[in-house]
Structure formats: C-alpha cells, structure tokens
C-alpha positions in Angstrom: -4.1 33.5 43.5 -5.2 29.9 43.6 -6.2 28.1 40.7 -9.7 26.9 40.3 -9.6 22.8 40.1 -10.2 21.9 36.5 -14.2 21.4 35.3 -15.1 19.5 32.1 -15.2 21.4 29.1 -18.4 21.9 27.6 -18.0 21.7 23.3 -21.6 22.3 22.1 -23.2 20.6 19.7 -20.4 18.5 17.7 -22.7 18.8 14.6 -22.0 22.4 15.2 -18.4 22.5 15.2 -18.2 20.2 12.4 -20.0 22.3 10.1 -17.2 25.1 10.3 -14.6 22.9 9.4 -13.4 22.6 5.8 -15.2 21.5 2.9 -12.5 18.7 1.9 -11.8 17.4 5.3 -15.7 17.1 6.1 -15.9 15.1 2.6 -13.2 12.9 3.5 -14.0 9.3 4.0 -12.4 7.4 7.1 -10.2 4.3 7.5 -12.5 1.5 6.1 -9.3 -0.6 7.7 -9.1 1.2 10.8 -13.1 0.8 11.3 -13.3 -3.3 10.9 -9.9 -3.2 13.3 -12.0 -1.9 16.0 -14.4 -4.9 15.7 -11.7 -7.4 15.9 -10.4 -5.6 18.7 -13.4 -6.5 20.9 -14.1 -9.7 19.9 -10.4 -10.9 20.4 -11.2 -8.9 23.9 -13.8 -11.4 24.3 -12.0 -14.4 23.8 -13.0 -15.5 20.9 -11.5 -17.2 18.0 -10.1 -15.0 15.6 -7.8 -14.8 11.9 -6.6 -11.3 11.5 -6.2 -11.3 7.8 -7.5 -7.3 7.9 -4.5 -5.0 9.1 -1.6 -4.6 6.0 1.7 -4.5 8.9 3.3 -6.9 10.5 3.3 -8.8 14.0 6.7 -8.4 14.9 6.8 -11.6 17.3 6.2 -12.8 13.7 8.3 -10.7 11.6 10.9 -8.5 13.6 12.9 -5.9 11.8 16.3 -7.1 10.9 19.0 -7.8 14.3 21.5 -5.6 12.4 19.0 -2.6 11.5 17.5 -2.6 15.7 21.3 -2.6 16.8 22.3 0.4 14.3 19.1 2.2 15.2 19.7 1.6 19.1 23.3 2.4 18.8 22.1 5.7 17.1 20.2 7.1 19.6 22.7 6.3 22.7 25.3 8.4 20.5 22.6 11.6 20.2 21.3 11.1 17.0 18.0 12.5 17.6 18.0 16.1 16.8 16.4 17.2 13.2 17.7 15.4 9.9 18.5 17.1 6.6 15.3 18.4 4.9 16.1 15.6 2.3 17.4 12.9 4.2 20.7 12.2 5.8 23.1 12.2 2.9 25.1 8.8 4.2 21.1 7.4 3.6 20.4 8.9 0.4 23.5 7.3 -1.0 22.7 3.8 0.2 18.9 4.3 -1.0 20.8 5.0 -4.6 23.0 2.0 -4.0 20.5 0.0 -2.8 17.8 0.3 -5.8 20.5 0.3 -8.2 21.6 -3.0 -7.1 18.4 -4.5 -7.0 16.4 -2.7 -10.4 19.6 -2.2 -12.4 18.8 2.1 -12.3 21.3 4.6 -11.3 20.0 7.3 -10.0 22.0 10.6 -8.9 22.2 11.4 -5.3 19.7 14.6 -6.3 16.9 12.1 -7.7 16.7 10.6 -3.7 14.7 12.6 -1.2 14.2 10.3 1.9 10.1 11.1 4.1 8.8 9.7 6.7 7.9 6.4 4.8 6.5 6.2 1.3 2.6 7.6 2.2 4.0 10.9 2.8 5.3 10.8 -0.3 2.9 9.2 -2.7 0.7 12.0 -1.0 3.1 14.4 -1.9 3.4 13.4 -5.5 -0.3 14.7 -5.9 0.4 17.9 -3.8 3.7 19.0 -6.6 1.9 17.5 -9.9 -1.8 18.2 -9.8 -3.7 21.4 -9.4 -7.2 21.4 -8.2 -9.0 20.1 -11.1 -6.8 18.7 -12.8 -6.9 14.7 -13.9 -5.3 11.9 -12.0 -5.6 8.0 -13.6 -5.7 4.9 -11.4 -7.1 1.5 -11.4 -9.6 0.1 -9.2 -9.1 -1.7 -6.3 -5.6 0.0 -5.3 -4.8 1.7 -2.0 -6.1 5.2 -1.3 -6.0 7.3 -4.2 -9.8 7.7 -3.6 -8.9 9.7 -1.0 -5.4 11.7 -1.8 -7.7 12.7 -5.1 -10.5 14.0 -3.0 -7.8 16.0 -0.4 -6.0 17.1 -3.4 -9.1 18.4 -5.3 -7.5 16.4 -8.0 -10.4 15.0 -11.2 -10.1 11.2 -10.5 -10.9 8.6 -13.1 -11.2 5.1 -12.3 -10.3 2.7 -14.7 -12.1 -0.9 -13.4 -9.2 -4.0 -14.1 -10.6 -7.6 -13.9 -9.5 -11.0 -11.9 -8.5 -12.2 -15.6 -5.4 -9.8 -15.2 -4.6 -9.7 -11.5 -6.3 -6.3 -11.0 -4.1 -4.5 -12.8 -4.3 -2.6 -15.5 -3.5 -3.0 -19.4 -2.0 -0.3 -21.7 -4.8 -0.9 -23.6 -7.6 0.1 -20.7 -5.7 3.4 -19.6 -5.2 4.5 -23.7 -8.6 6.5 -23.6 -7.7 8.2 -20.7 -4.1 9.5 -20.6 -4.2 12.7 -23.0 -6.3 14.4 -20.4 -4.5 13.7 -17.3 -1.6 15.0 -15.2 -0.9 11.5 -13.3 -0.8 8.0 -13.7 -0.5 5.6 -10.8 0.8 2.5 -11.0 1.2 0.1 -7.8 3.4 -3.2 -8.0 3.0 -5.3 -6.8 -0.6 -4.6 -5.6 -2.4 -3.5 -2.9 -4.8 -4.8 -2.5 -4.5 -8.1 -4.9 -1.1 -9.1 -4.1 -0.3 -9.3 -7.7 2.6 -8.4 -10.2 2.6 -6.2 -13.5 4.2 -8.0 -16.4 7.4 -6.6 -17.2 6.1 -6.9 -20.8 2.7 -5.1 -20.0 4.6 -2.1 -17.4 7.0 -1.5 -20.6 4.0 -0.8 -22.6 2.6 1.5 -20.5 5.7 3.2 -19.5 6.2 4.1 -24.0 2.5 5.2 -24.0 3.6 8.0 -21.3 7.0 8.9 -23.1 4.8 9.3 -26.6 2.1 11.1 -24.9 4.9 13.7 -23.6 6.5 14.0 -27.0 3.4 15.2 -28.0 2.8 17.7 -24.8 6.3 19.4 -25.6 5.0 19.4 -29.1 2.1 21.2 -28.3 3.8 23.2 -25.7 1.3 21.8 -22.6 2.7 20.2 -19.2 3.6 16.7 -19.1 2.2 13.5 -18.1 3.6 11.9 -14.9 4.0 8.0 -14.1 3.7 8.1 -9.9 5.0 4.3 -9.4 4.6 2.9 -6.2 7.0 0.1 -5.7 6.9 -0.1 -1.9 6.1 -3.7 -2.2 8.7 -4.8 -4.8 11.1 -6.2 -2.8 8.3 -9.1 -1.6 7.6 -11.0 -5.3 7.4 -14.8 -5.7 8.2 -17.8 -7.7 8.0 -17.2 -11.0 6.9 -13.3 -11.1 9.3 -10.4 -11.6 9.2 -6.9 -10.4 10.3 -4.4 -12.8 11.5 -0.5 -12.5 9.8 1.3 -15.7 12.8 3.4 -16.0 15.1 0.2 -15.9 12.5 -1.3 -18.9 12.2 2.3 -21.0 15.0 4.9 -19.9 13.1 7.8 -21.8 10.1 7.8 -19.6 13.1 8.8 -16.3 11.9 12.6 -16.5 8.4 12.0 -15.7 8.9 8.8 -13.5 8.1 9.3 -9.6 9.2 6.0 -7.8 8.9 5.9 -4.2 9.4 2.5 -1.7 10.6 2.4 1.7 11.1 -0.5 4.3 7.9 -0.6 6.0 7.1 -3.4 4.2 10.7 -4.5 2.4 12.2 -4.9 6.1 8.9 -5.6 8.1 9.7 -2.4 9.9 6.6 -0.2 9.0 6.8 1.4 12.4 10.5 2.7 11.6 8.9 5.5 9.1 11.4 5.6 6.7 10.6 5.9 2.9 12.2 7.4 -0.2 11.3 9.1 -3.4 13.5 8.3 -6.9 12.7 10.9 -9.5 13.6 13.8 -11.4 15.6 16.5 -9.8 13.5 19.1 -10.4 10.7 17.0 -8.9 12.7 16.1 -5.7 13.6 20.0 -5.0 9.9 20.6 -5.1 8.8 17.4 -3.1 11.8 18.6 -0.5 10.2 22.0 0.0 6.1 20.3 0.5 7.5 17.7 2.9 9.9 20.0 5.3 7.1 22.2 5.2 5.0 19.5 6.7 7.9 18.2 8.9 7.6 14.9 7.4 10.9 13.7 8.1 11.9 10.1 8.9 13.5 10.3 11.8 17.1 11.1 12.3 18.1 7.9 14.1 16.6 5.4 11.9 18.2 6.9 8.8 21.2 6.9 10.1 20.9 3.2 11.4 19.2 2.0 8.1 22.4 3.9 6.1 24.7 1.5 7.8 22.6 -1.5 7.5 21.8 -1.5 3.4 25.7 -1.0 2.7 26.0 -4.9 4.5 24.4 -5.8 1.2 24.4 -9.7 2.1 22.6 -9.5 5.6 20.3 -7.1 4.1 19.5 -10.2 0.8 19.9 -13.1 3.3 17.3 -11.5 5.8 14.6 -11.1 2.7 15.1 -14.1 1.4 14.0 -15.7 5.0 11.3 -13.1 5.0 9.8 -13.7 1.8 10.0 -17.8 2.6 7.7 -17.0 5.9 5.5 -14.5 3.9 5.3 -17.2 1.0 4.3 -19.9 3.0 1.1 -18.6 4.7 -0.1 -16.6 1.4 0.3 -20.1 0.0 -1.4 -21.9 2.5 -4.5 -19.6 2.1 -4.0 -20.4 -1.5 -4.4 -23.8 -0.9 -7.2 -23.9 1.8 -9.3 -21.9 -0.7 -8.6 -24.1 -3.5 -9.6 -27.0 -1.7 -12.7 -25.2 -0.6 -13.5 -24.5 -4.2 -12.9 -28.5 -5.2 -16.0 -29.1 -2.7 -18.3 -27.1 -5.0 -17.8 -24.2 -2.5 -18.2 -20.6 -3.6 -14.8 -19.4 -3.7 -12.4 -18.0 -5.8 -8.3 -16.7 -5.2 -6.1 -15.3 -7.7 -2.4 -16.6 -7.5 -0.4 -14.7 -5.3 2.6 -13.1 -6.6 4.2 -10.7 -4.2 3.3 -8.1 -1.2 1.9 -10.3 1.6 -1.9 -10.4 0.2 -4.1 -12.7 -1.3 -7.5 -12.0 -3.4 -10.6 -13.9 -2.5 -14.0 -14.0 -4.2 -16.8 -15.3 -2.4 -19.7 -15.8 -4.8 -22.5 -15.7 -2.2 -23.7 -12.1 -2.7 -27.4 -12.5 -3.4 -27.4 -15.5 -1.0 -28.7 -15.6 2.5 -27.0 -17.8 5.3 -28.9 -18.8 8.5 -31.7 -16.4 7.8 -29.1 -13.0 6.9 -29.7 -12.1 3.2 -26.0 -11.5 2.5 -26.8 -8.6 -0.3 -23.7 -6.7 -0.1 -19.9 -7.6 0.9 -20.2 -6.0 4.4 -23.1 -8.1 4.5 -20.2 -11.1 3.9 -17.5 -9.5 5.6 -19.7 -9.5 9.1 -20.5 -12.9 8.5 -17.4 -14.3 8.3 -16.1 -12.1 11.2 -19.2 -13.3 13.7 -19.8 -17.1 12.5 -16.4 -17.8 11.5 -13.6 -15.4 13.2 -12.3 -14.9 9.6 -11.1 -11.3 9.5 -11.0 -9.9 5.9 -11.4 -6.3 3.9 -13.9 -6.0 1.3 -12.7 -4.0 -2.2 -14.7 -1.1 -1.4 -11.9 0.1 1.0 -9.6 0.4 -2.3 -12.2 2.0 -4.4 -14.5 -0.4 -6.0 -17.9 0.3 -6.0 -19.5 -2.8 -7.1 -20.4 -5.6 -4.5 -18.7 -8.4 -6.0 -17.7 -10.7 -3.3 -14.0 -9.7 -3.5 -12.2 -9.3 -0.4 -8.2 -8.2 0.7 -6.4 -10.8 2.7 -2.9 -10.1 4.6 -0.7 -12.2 6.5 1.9 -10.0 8.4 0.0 -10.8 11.7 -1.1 -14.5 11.6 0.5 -17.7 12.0 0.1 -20.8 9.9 -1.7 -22.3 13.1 -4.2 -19.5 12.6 -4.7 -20.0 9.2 -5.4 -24.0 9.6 -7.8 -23.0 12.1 -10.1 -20.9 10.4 -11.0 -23.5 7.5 -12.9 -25.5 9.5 -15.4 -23.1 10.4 -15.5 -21.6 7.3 -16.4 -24.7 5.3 -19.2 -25.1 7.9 -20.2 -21.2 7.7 -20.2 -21.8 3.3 -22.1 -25.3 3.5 -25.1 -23.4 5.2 -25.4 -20.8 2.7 -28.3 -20.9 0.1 
C-alpha cells in the first residue's frame, strides 16, 4: 500500500490547546533574556552597530574552555565514553569536585556530600523539588536569578526581601530576620546575579548562625529545618579586594542544612559543557540523586570524565583562571570606567563596583524623562532606547524579580570585546545629552 505524501497538520485554535495544559506551566513567565536576545538578533542581522551586554555565557572566540579540558573531553569520546554515567556522577569526578572545593574554600566534604547534574540549574531547581512542599515558604532577595520562577513551578510561598545599591544587592542578616521562622529555604547567590557583587564574609557568617539558631530551635520544637540553598556558581570569578566565602568554611554547624552547588559553566567559560555539582548533606544528596536520574539530568559521561582529569592538574586549572579573571576584569572595569566618566559630565548614571561574576549594575536615572519625543516611563521604555538609538544591549531588573522601575539594568561581558565597549560610549553620551 503506498503512502499518502505528507499534508500539513491542522492544530486548531492554539488558544484552544493552551487552555488544557497545566495550571503552573500556563502561569509560568518566559525568558525575559531569551526575549531581548531575539531583538539583537535582527538588528545585528541588519548590520547595525551593536554591544551585547544581555546574554550571561561566553563568546568562546573570546573565552574558550581550557586547551587541556577540550583535549581530555575529545580524547573521551574517541575511547567510547559516551554511554550513560553513574546516577551521581562518575566517581573519578566526584572526587576531584571534593578535591577541588576543598582546595579552594578550605571544606572537606565526603565523597557522599557530591552529586554531579547536568550543570548547577538542574540543581538549584532540584533543591526546591527535595526541600519545599507546595505551600510551603522559600526566602530570597530581589534582583537574583530565577527563583521567581522555580517558586512558581514548585508551588513554593515566595517572599521577596528588596536589598539596596547601598549593600551591593544583597541582603543583610538583619533584612531576612523577620522572615526566616516561617520558611523552609533560604537562597543565597555569591557572587550575584544579576549585580556582580560579593557577600561579606563578615555579613554571610551572620547569616549562616541565624540558620544554625533557628534550627536549634526547630529540633526543639520538633518541626523540620530551615535550609541555606547557596549558589556559588560564580565564586571562582571575584576581584581585587573582595573575597568569596563557603558558609560552611565560616560556621561548620550550619553543614547539615547547607546546599552548595557550582559547576564550570561559568568557573571554566565552558557553560555549554553542562557539568555542575551539588555539596551537601548526605541525606540530601541520596534524595537529589533519585529527582535528577529521574529526570535524566545527567552531565554527560564524556565531559565528566575529561573534567575529572583536568581539576587533578591543579596548576593549569589556577593559571587558566587567573588569565580568565584578568580578561573578565578588564572589560567589567572598563564599563566601570566609561560610566563614571559619564556620571562626571552631570550624566544620569550610576554603577556599583564590580566585584566578581562577569556583571556590572547600572542605574540610569531617566525614568520619568522623555528623550526625542519617547516618554521613557518604565525601564523597557529605557532598555529599547538604548538598544534602537545607541546599540547598547542591556537587561532591566525586572528579569530577576524586581518590580519597581528604577532604572537598574544587568550588564555582562562574556561576549564583547573592549573594542565594543569603547564604541558604544560615544553614542550613548549623545543618546543621554538629549534626554529631558
């Protein structure tokens, strides 16, 4: 019997179809990020003049993974290494994770804290899956990177505690006090995403005792504990005089209920490698093991192996990041600069130091303001303007959970070149002398 040639499918009414699908996907909010990339997409299409500072990866004509790491990782496939890994990581990878983060944030974890995913989002999206029950209360700070949205898929109670310029964006024992003794988790991102800024030692160790007291009083009262979710997937990247901290390393009592998780997306430029890890509690790992094999969120077998062999060469791995965070460094600080100068012309601008991750923090106090006829009365408002009059490419707050239009916007430098970054002043001192 001959087939029929193929006809196109007819799907109804999509407004159809989407109403039968689930409550929390239909809820969900897109990829602010994803959505502004498509813009720059066609205007770079077009020709035109354009500073990228929107995606949060890395150009690798820019910044390639380490030479060792793609020759291990090559090496690994040609000798089969592509069939499934262990449902917690390759154990050779798992012991160099533990070496690794020992060496650099003075923990030692056992080989049955490490659980190695498919890079650290599966994880931190994990943590919510094993800790929180529909309902139940999760604590984060405003901006940081998508725990809007794991608390919405998760069903999870999400309170928002606003942080200020004044303190980098992040938050203060102090302004999470009022909120701990009803929640389940705590999330903590050093340095941060979006601000590009460091905790305080001083300020994590506080923070890290308020948990350890609040679960002394739990066990007290016989109710379930209070988790620290830590996301550290940017510590390798701080700067000058700043210094990343592990809260176990600081206050070894708050281990139990400490859930670290990094990777080398960003530590090794290699974000397309997928390979994270998780550093917790035992009992936590087995669970998270059991979510994430379900899920078949496994980093893939050849770049574990590959990345086992290249953390044990513990010099090429410190000599490659200390070239990286010099190139990282140098355009974050040439932003810096720019915008300072900007700001010494009586320009409406505002950046808060950076001190690690490969972002910078810009205010532009214009909201309110209009600019060749445009009223400019919210930060898309701003953010279109500067993409279409200058070809300055930049995320406003809202895509890390703030609310308010303040004029704050996310700048990353993974996939620009200083040239790029001298370019775009020029326009934009023209684009911020016509605004009224």
């Amino acid at each position: 019997m001959a087939l029929r040639p193929s006809s196109t499918l007819d799907f109804g009414p999509p407004a159809l179809v989407d109403a039968s699908l689930s409550e929390r996907v239909r809820g969900l909010v897109g990829s602010e990020i994803l959505r502004i990339a498509g813009e720059i997409r066609e205007m770079i299409a077009a020709g035109r003049p354009v500073c990228n500072l929107t995606v949060g990866d890395f150009d690798p004509r820019l910044f390639p993974i380490p030479a060792g790491l793609l020759e291990r990782t090559q090496a690994a496939l040609r000798a089969g290494e592509t069939n499934y890994p262990p449902s917690d990581g390759v154990l050779a990878l798992r012991k160099a994770v533990a070496a690794h983060m020992g060496r650099e944030h003075g923990v030692t974890w056992p080989l049955e804290s490490v659980l190695i995913a498919s890079g650290a989002r599966p994880i931190l999206y994990a943590a919510y899956r094993c800790v929180l029950d529909p309902g139940e209360t999760v604590v984060y700070s405003v901006p940081s990177w998508n725990n809007t949205h794991y608390a919405w898929i998760t069903g999870a109670r999400a309170v928002e505690v606003k942080t200020t310029a004044a303190h980098g964006f992040q938050p203060t024992a102090t302004d999470l006090a009022p909120h701990l003794s009803g929640a389940r988790m705590l999330v903590l991102n050093t340095p941060l995403n979006p601000a590009g800024t460091v905790i305080d030692p001083e300020r994590l160790a506080e923070i890290a005792r308020a948990v350890v007291e609040e679960n002394r009083r739990r066990q007290a009262d016989g109710r379930r504990g209070l988790f620290l979710l830590f996301d550290e997937v940017y510590g390798e990247l701080v700067f000058g005089a700043a210094r990343h901290a592990s809260p176990v390393a600081l206050v070894p009592e708050v281990a139990p209920w400490t859930i670290s998780l990094s990777g080398i997306s960003k530590a090794l430029s290699a974000t397309g490698m997928r390979v994270g890890w998780v550093l917790a509690a035992p009992a936590v790992v087995a669970r998270m093991r059991d979510l994430i094999g379900h899920v078949g969120a496994w980093a893939p077998r050849a770049e574990q192996v590959a990345l086992a062999g290249y953390l044990d060469r513990v010099e090429e791995v410190r000599a490659f990041q200390a070239e990286m965070r010099v190139r990282v460094q140098e355009r974050l600080d040439a932003l810096y600069r720019g915008f300072t100068a900007l700001r010494a012309e009586g320009l409406p601008v505002e950046c808060v130091h950076p001190q690690g991750a490969i972002y910078l923090s810009l205010r532009l106090d214009v909201v309110g303001r209009s600019a060749g006829g445009a009223a400019l009365d919210t930060n898309e408002a701003v953010r279109h303007l500067l993409l279409e009059k200058a070809g300055l490419a930049v995320v406003p707050f809202q895509a890390f959970g703030l609310k308010e239009d303040t004029g704050w916007f996310r700048m990353s430098v993974g996939a620009v070149s200083l040239t790029e970054i001298e370019a775009v002043f020029p326009r934009l001192r023209r684009l911020l002398a016509g605004v009224r």
